[in-house]
Backbone as CSV, one residue per row, in Angstrom:
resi,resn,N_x,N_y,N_z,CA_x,CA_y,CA_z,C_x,C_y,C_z
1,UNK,15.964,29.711,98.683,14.982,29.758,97.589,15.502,30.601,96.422
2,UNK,15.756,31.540,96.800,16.783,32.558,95.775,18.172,31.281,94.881
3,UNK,18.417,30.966,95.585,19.809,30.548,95.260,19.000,29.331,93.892
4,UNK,18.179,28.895,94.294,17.542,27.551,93.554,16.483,28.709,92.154
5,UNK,15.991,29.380,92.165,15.729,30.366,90.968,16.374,30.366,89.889
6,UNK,17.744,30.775,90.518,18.732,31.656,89.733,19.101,30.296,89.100
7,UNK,19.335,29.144,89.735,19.454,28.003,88.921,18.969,27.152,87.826
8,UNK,17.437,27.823,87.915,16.601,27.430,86.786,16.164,28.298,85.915
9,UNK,16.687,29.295,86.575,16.503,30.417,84.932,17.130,30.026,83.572
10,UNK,16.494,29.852,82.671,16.866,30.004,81.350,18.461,30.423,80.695
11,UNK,19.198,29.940,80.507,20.866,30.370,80.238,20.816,30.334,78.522
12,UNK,20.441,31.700,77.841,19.892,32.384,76.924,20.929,33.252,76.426
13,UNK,20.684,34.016,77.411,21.383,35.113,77.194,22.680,35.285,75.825
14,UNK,23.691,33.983,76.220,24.778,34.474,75.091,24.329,34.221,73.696
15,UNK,22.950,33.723,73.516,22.962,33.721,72.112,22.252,34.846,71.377
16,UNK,21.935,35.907,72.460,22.106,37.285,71.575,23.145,37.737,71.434
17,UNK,24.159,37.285,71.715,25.447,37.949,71.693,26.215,38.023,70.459
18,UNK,26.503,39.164,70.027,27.058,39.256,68.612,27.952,37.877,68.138
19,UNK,28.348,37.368,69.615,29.456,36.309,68.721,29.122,35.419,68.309
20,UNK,27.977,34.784,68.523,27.505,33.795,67.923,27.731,33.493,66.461
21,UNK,27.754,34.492,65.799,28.112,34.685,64.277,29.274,34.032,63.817
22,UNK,30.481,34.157,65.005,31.706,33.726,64.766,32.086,32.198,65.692
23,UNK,31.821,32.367,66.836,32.526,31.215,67.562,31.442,31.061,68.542
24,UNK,31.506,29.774,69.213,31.622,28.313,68.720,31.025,28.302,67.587
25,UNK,31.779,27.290,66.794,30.686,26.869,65.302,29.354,25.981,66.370
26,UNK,29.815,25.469,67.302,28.185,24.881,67.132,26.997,25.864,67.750
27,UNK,26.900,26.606,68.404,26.105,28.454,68.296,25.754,28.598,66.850
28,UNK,26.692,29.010,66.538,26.747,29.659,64.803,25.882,28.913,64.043
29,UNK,26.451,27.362,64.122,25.680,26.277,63.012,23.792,26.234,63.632
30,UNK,23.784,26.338,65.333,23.038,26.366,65.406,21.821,27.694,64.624
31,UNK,22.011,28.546,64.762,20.910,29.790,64.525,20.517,29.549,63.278
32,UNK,18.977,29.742,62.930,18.683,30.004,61.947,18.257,31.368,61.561
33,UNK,18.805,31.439,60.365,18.488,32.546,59.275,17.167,33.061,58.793
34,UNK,16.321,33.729,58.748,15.364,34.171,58.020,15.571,35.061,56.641
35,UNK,15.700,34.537,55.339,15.864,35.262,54.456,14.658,35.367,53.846
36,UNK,14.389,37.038,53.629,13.051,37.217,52.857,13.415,37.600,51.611
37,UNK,12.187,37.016,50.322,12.651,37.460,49.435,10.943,38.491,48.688
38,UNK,11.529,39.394,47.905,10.613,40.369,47.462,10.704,39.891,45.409
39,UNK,9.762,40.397,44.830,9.503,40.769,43.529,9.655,41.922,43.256
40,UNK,10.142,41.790,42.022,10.858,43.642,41.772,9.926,44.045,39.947
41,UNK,9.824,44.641,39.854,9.438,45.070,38.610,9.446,44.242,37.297
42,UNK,11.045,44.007,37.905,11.651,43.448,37.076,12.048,41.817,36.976
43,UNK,11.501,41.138,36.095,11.215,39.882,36.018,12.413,38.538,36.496
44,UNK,13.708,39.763,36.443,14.581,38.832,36.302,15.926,39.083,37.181
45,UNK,15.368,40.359,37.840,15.947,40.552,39.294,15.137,40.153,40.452
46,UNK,15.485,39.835,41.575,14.586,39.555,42.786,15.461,40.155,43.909
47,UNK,14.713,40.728,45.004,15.599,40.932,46.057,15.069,40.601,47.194
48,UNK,16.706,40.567,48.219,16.848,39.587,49.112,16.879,40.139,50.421
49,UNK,16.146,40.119,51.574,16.893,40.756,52.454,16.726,39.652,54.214
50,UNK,17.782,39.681,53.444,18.863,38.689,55.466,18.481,39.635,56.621
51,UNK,17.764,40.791,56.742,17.759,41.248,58.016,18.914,41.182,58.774
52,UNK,19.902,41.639,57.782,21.484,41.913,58.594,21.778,43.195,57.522
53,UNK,22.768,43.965,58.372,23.444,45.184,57.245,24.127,44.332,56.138
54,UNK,24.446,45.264,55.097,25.148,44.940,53.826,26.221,46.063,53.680
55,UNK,25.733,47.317,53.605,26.874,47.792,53.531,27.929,48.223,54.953
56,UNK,28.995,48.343,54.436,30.381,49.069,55.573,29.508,49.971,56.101
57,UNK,29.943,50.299,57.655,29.492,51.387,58.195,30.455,52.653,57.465
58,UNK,29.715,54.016,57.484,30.932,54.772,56.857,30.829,54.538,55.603
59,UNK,30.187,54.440,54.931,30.177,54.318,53.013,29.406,55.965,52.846
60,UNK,29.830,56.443,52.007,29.183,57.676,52.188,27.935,57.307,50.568
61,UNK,28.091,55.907,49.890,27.048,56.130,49.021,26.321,55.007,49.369
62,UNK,25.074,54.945,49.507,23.995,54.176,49.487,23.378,52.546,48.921
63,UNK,24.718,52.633,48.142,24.344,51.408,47.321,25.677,50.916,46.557
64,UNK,25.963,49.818,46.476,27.281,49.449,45.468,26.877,48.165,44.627
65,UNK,26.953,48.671,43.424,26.708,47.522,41.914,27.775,46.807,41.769
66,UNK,27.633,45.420,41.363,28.811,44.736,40.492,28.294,43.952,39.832
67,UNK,29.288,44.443,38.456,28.076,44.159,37.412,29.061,42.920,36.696
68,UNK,30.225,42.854,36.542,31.139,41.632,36.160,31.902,41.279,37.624
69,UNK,32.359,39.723,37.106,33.381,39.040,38.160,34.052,39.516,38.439
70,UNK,35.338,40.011,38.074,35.908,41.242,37.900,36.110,42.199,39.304
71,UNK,34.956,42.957,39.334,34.720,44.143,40.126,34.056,43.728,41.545
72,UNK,34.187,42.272,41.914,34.033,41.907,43.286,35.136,41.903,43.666
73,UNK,36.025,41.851,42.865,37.214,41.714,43.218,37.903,43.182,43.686
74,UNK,37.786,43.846,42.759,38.677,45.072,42.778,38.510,46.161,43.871
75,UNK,39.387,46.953,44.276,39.267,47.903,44.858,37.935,48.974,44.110
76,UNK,37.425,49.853,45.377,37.933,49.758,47.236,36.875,49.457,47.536
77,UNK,35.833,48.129,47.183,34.801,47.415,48.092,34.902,46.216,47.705
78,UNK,35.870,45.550,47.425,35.761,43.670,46.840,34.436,42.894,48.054
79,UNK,34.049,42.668,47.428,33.055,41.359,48.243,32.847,40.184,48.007
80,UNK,33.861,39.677,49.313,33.575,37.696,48.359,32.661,37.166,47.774
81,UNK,30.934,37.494,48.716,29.356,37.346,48.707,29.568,37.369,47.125
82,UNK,29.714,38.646,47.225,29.447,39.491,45.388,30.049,38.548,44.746
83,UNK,31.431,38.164,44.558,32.422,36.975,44.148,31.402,35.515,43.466
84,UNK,30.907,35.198,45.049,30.504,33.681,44.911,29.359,33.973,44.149
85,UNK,28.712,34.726,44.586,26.970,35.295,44.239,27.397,35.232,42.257
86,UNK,28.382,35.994,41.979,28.596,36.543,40.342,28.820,34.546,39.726
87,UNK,29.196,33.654,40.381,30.149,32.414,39.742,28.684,32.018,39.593
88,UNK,27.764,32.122,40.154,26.024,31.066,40.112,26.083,31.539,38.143
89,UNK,25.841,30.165,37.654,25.070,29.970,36.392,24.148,30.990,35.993
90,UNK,24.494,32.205,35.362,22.979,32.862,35.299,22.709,34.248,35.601
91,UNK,23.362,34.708,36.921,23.401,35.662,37.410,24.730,36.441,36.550
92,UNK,23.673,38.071,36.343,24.701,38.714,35.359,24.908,39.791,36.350
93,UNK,24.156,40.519,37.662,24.539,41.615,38.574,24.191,41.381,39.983
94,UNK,24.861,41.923,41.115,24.755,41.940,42.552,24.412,43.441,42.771
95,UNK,23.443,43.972,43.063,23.334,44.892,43.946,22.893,44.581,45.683
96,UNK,23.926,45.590,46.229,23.951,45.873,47.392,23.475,47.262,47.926
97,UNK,21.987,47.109,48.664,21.494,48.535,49.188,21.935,48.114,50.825
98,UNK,21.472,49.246,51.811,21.921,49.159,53.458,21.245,48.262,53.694
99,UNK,20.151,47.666,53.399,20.145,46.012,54.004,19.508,45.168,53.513
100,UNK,19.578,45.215,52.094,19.203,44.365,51.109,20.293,43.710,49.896
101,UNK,19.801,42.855,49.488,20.557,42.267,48.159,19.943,41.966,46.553
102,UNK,19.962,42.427,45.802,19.132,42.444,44.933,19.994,41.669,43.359
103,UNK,19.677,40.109,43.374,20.371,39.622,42.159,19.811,39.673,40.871
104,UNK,20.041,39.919,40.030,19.977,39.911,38.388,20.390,38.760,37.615
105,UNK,19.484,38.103,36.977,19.880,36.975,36.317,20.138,37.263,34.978
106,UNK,20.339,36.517,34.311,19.671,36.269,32.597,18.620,35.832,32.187
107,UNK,18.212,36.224,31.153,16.542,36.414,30.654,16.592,34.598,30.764
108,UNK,17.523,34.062,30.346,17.237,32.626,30.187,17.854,31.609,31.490
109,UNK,18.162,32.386,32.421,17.990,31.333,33.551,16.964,31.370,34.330
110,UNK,16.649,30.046,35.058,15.832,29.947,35.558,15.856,30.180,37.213
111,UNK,15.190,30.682,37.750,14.661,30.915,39.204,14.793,30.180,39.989
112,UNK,14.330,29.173,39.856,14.023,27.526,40.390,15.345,26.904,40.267
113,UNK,16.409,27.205,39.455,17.843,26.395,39.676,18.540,27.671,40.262
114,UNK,18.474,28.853,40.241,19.248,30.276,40.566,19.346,30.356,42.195
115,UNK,17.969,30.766,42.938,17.427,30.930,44.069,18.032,30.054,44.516
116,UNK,18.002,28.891,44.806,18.315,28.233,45.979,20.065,28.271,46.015
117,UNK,20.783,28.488,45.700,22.571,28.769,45.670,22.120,30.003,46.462
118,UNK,21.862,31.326,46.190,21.562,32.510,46.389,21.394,32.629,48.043
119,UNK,20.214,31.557,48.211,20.182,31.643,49.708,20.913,31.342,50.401
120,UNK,21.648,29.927,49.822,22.430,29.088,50.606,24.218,30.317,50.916
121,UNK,24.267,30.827,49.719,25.772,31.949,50.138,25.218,33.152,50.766
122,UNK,23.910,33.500,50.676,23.587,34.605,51.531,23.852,33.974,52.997
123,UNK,23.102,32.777,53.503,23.023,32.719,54.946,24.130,31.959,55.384
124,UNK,25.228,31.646,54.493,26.927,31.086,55.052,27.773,32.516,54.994
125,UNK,27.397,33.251,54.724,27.649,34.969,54.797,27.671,35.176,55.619
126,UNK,26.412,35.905,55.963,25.847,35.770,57.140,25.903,35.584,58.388
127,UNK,25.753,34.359,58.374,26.737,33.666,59.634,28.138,32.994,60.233
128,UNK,28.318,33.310,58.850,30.150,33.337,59.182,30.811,34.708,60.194
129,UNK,30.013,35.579,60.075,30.312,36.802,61.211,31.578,37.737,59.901
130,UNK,31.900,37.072,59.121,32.643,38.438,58.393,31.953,39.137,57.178
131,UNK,32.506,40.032,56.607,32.329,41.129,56.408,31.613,41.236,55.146
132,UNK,30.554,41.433,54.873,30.072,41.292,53.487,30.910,42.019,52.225
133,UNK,31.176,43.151,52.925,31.926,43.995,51.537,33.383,44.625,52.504
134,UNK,34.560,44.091,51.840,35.602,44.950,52.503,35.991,45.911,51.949
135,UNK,36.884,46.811,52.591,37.474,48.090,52.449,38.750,48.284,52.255
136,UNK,38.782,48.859,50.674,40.612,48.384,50.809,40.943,49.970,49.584
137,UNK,42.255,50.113,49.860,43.104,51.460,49.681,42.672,51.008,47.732
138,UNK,42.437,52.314,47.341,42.508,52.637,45.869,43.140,53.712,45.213
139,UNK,43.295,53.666,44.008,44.507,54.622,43.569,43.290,55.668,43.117
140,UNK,43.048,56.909,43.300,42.905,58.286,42.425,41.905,57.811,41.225
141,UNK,40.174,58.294,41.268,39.423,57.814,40.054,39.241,56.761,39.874
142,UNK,40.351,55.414,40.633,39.925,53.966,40.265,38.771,53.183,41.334
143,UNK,37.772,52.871,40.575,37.034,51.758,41.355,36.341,51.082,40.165
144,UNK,36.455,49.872,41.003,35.877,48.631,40.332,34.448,48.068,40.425
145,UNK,33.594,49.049,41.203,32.299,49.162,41.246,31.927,50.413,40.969
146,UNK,30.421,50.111,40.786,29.321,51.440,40.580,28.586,52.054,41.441
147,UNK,28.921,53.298,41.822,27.839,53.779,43.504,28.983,53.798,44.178
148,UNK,30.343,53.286,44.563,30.806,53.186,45.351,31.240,54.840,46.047
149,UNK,31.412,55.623,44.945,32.108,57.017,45.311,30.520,57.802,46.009
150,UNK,31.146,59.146,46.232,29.768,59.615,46.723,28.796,59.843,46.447
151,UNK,26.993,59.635,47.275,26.207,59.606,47.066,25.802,61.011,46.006
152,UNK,25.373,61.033,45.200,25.059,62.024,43.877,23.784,62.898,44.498
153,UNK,23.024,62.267,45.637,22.083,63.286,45.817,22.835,63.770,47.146
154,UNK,23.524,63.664,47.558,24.448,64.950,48.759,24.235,65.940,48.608
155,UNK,24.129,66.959,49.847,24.165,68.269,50.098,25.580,68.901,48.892
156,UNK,25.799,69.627,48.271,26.857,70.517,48.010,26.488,71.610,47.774
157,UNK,27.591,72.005,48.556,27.264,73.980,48.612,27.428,74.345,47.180
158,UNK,27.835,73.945,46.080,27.830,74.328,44.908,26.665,74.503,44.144
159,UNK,26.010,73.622,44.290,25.021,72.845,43.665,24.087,74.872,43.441
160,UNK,22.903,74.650,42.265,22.068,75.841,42.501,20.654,75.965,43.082
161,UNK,20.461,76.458,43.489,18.713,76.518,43.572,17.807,75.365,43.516
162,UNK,18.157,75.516,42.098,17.097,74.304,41.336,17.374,72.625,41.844
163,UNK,18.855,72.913,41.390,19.342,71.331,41.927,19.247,70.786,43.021
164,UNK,19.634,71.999,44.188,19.426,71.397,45.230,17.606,70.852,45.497
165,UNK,16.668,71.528,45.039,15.259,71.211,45.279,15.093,69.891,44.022
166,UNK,15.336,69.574,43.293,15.983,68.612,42.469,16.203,67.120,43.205
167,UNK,17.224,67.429,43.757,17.761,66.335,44.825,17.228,65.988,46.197
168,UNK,16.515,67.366,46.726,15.753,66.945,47.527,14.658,65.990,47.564
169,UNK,13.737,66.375,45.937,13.207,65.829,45.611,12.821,64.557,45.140
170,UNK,14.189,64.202,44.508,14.650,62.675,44.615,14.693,61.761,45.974
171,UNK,15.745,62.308,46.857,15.866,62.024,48.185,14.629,61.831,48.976
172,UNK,13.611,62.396,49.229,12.586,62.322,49.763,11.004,61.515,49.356
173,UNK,11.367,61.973,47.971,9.875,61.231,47.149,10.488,60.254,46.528
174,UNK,11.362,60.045,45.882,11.473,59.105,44.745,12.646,57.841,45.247
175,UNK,13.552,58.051,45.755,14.525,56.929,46.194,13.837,55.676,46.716
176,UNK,12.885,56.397,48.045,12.420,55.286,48.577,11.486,54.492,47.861
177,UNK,11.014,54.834,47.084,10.250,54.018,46.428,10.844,52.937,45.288
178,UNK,11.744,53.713,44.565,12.765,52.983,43.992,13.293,51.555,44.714
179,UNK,14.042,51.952,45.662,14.797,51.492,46.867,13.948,49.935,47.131
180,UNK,12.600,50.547,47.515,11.557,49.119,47.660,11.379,48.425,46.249
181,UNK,11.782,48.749,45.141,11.588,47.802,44.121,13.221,47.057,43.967
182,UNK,14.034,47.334,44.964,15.236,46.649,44.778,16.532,47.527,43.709
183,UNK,15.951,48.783,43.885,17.462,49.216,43.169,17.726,51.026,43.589
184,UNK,17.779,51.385,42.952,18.365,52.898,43.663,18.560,54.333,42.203
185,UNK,18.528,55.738,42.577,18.717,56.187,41.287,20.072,57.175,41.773
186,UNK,20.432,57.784,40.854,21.804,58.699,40.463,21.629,59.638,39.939
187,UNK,22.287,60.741,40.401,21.619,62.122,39.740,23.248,62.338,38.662
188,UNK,22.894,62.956,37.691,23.920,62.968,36.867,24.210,64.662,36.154
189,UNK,23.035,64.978,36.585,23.461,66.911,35.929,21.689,67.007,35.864
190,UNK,22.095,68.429,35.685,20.820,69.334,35.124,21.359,70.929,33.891
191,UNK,20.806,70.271,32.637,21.234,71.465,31.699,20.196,71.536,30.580
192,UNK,20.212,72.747,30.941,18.721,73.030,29.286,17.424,72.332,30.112
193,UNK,17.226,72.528,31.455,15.949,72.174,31.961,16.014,70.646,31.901
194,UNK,16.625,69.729,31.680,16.526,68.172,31.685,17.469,68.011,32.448
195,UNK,16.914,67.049,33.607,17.608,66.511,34.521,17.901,64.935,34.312
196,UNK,19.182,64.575,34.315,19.684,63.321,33.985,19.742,62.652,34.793
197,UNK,19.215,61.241,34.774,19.144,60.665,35.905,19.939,59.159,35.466
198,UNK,20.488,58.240,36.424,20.661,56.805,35.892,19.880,55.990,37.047
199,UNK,19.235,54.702,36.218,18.870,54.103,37.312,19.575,52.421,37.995
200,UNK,19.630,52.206,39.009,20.003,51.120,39.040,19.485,49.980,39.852
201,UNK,20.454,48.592,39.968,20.051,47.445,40.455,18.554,47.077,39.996
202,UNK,17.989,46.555,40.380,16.646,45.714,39.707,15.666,46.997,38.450
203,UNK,16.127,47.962,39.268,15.199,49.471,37.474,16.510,49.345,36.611
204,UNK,17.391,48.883,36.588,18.778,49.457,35.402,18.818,48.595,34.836
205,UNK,17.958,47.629,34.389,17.344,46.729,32.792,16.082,46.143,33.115
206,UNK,15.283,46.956,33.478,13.811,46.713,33.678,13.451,47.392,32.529
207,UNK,12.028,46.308,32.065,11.532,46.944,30.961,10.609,48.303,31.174
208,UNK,10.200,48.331,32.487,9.102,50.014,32.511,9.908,50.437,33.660
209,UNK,11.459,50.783,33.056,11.957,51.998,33.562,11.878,53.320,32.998
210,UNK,11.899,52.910,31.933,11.220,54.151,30.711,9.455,55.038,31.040
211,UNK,9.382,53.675,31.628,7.788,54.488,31.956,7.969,55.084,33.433
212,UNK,8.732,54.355,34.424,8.910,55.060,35.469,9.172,56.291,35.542
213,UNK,10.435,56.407,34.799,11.059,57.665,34.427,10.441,58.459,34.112
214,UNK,9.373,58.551,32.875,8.754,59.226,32.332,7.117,59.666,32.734
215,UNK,6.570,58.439,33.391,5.118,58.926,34.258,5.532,59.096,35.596
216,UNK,6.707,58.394,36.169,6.656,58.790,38.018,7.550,59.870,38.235
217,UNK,9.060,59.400,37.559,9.441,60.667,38.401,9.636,62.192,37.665
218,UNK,9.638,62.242,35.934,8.995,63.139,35.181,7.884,64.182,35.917
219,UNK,6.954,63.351,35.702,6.023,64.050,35.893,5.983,64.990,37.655
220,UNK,6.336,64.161,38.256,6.643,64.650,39.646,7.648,65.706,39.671
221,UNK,8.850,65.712,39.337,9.413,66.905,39.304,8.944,68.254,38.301
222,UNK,8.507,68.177,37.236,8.255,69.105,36.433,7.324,69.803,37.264
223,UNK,6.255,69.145,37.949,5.077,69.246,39.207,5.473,70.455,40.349
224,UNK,6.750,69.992,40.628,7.170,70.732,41.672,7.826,71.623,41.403
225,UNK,9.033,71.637,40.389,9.847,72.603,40.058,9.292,73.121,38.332
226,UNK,8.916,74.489,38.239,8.885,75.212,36.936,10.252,74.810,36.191
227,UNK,11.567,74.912,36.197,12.483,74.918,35.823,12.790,73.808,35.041
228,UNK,12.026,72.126,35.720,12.339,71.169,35.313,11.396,70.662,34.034
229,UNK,11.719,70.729,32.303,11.195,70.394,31.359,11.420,68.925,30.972
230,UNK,11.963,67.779,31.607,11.705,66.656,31.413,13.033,65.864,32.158
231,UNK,12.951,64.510,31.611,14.019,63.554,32.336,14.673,62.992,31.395
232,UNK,16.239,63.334,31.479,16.876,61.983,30.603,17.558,60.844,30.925
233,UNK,17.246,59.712,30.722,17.907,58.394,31.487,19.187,58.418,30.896
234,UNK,20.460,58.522,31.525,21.486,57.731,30.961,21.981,56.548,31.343
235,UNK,22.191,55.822,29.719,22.178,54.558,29.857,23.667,53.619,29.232
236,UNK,24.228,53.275,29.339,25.311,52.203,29.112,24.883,51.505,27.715
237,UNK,26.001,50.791,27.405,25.843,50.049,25.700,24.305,48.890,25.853
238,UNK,24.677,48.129,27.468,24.011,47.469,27.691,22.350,47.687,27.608
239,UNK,21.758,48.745,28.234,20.862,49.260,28.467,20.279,50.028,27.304
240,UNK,21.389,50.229,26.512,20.486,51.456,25.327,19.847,50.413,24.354
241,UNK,20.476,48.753,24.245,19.988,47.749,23.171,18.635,47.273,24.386
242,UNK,18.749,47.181,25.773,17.230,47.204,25.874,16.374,47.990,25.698
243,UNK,16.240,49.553,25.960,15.698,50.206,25.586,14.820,50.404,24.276
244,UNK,15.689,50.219,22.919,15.229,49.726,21.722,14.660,49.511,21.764
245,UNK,14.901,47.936,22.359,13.915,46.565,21.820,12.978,46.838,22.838
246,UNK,12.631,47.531,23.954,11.252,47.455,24.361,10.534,48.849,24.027
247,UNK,11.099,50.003,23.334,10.682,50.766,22.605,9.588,49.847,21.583
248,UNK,10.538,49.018,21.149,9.528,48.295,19.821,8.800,47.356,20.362
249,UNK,8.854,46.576,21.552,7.615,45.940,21.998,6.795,46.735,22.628
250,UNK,6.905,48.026,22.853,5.422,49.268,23.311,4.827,49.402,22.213
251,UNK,5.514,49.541,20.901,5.161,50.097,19.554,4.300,48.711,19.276
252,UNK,4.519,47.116,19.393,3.878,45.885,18.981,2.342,46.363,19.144
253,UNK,2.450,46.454,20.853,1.454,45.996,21.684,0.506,47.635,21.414
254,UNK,1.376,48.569,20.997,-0.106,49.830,20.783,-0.767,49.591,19.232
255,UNK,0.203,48.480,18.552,-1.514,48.331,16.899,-1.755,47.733,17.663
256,UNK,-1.661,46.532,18.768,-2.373,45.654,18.440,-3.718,46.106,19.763
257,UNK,-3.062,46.718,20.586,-4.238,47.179,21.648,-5.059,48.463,21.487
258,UNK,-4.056,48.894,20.621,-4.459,50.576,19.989,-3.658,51.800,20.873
259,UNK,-4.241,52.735,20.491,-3.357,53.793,21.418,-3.450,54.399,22.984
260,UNK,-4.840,53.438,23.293,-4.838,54.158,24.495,-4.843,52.452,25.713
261,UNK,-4.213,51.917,25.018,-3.323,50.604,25.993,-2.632,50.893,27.073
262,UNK,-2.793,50.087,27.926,-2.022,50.739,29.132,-0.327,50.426,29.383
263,UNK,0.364,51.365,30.186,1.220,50.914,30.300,2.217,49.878,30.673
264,UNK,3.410,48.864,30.457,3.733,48.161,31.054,3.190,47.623,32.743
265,UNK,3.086,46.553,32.781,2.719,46.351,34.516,4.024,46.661,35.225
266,UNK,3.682,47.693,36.172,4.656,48.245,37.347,4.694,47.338,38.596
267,UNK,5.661,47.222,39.472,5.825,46.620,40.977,5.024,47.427,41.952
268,UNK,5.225,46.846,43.026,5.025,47.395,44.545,5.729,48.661,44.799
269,UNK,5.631,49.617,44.931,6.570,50.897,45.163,6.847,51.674,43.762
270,UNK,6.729,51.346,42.806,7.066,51.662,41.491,6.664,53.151,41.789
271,UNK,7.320,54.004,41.098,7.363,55.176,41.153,6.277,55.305,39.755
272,UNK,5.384,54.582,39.324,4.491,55.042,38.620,3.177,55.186,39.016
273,UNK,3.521,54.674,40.278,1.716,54.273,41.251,2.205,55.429,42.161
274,UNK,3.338,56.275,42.331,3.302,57.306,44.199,2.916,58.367,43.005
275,UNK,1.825,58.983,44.155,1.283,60.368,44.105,1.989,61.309,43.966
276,UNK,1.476,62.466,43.290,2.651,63.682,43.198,2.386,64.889,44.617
C-alpha cells in the first residue's frame, strides 16, 4: 500500500526548483510570470514589479538609474534589460530599486503602445534565469550609471551630529515612502542649515517633486531637527527646464484658482500625505 502512495503522489516538486528559470526550456516556457504594475506620481513613469530581485546581491547602493543607451552599457553595472528596455520608442529612463522596475517615458508616448514591450522583456528576463544587471571591473571615478557608487544615506563615522540624525531621518521616514512611488532620494551635503537632496527614478521629473520636497520632507525635517532651515533639490540641465515650466504652471493655476488652491495631486506614498 505504501509502495502504491508514493506512486501517486504529485511529482511537483522540481518546479520550485531554482532551475526552472534556466533548463529545460520546456519548464521555463512553461511558468507563468506575474508582473504587477503600480502608478507613480508621476504621469509618465510607471513601475513594475516581477516579484523577482533586480539588483546584484552585494550592491552597497539601493538603486541604479540609466538614463541614456549608453550607460546600460557601461561599466560597472551594464544591464541588457536596461539595454532592450532604453531601444522601446519612447522610453527616456530605467530605474532599478531591490525589486522593482520603474520606466520613464516621454511626455508624448503613449502607454498603450509602451507597456506591452515592457512586459514582454521584463518576463523573457526573468525567465531566462540570467542576470538582470552584471558586474564588471571599472577604472577609478568611472561609472556609467547613477546610484551605482555608495548609498549617500550610510553610516560614516565622519559625518556630524546633525547629519547623521539627517540621514537617519531620511532612511527611516522618507525613503520608504519615496521608494513606493517608484523612485528613491540622495543626500548630497548639509551647509548653512540647507540640506541638499536629489531625487530620483519616477520623483526626478515629476511635476510635485517641488511640493514633495518642500511640504513632505521640508517640513518633516526642520520638525525634527532645530538645525535644519530648509531643503535644496539638486537638479541636472534636464530637470532645472522642468522645474521652470511647472514653477509657471503653479503660478497659471494660482490667478486662476487664487491663492489658496491646492497643491499639485500627489500619489500613493507621496511624501506629502506621511505624517510628521
Amino acid at each position: 500500500m505504501a509502495a502504491s502512495n508514493a506512486h501517486t503522489r504529485p511529482t511537483l516538486h522540481p518546479l520550485h526548483q531554482p532551475s526552472i528559470m534556466v533548463k529545460p526550456p520546456s519548464v521555463s516556457g512553461s511558468r507563468s510570470i506575474f508582473i504587477q504594475t503600480e502608478n507613480t506620481p508621476n504621469p509618465d513613469a510607471l513601475k513594475f514589479l516581477p516579484n523577482h530581485p533586480i539588483l546584484p546581491p552585494g550592491l552597497s547602493s539601493p538603486f541604479i538609474e540609466y538614463m541614456n543607451p549608453r550607460s546600460t552599457l557601461a561599466p560597472p553595472h551594464p544591464s541588457p534589460l536596461a539595454a532592450q528596455l532604453m531601444n522601446i520608442d519612447g522610453v527616456t529612463s530605467v530605474f532599478y530599486g531591490a525589486d522593482f522596475i520603474t520606466v520613464t517615458k516621454a511626455g508624448d508616448a503613449n502607454w498603450a503602445h509602451v507597456k506591452p514591450e515592457i512586459f514582454s522583456l521584463i518576463t523573457e528576463a526573468v525567465t531566462s534565469g540570467a542576470q538582470i544587471v552584471n558586474v564588471t571591473e571599472s577604472k577609478p571615478g568611472e561609472s556609467g550609471q547613477d546610484g551605482a557608487e555608495e548609498d549617500s544615506l550610510s553610516y560614516n563615522e565622519n559625518d556630524s551630529e546633525v547629519v547623521g540624525m539627517i540621514k537617519e531621518l531620511l532612511e527611516t521616514r522618507i525613503r520608504p515612502a519615496i521608494q513606493e512611488d517608484g523612485g528613491d532620494i540622495e543626500f548630497r551635503g548639509f551647509e548653512d542649515g540647507m540640506v541638499m537632496l536629489k531625487l530620483r527614478g519616477a520623483c526626478r521629473t515629476c511635476d510635485s517633486s517641488t511640493v514633495t520636497l518642500k511640504n513632505g520632507i521640508e517640513g518633516m525635517l526642520m520638525h525634527y531637527i532645530e538645525e535644519v532651515k530648509g531643503v535644496t533639490q539638486v537638479l541636472d540641465q534636464e530637470e532645472e527646464i522642468a522645474a521652470v515650466e511647472f514653477a509657471k504652471f503653479e503660478e497659471k493655476l494660482r490667478k486662476q484658482k487664487g491663492p489658496d488652491a491646492a497643491p499639485s495631486t500627489v500619489g500613493k506614498g507621496s511624501l506629502d500625505t506621511v505624517p510628521g
